[in-house]
N, C-alpha and C positions, 0 to 999 in steps of 0.2 A: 115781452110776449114770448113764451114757451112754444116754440118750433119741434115738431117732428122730425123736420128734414134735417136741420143740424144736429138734433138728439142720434138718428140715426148714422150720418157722416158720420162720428165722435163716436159712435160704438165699431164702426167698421173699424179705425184706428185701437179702441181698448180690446177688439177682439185676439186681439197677438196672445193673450193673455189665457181666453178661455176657449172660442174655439176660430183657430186662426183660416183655416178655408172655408169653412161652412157660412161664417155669419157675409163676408164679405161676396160668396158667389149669391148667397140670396137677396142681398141687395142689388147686386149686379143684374140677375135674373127679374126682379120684379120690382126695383124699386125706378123711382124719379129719376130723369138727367143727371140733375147736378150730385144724386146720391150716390148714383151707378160711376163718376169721376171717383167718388173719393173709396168707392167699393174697388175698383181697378188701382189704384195707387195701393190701398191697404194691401190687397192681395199679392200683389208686385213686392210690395216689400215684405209680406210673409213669406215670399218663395224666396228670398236672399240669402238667406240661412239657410235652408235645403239645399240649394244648389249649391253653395259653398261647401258643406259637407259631400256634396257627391263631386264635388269636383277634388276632393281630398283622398277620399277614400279611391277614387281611380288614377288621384296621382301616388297614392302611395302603394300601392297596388304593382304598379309598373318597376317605382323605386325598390320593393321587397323585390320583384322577380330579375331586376337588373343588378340585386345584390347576392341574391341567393343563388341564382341558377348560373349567371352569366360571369358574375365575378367582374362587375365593370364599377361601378358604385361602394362606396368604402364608406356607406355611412351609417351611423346606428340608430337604427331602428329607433329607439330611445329617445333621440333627438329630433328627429320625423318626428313621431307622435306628440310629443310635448308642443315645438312650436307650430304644429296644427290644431293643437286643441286651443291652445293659447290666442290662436288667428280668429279661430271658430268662435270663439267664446266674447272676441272684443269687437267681431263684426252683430253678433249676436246682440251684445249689450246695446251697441249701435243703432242698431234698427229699434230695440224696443224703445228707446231715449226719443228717436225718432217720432214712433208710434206714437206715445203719449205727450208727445209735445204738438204733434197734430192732431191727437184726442181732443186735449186741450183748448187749442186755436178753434176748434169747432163747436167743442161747449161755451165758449165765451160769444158766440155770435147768438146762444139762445136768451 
């Protein structure tokens, strides 16, 4: 029997993909109980990857002005950027692996 409510679950998880705040606060906002769980988990793990990027961007931030201005830090630039991008990119892959494996787990309950 074809369900709404886990069609919906399972879109809040594919939404990483197309629009990652929007679909999961209007589930939040107007949907079911057990929708508005799985609207709050999606959206928690849409914001994982943003926050990791801002939390990069103001530790490298610190690291440039303790290199350039202060002369305390001896490291290149170069090196910062690469293995943040590289952090950024595998916590990234992470979450959407994530995403659609609890897509998934939620389409099979329809």
């Amino acid at each position: 029997m074809f369900s709404n409510r886990n069609f919906l679950s399972s879109l809040n998880y594919f939404s990483f993909f197309f629009a990652p705040f929007f679909f999961p606060l209007l589930t939040m906002i107007f949907g079911y109980e057990e929708i508005k769980l799985h609207g709050k988990r999606a959206l928690i793990s849409h914001l994982i990857p943003i926050a990791t990027f801002v939390f990069m961007v103001i530790t490298y931030g610190i690291i440039h002005l303790l290199s350039t201005q202060l002369k305390v830090i001896d490291v290149p630039n170069s090196t910062i950027q690469g293995s943040s991008m590289i952090l950024l990119a595998l916590i990234t892959i992470g979450v959407a692996i994530w995403n659609i494996k609890q897509g998934i787990k939620q389409c099979k309950k329809i």
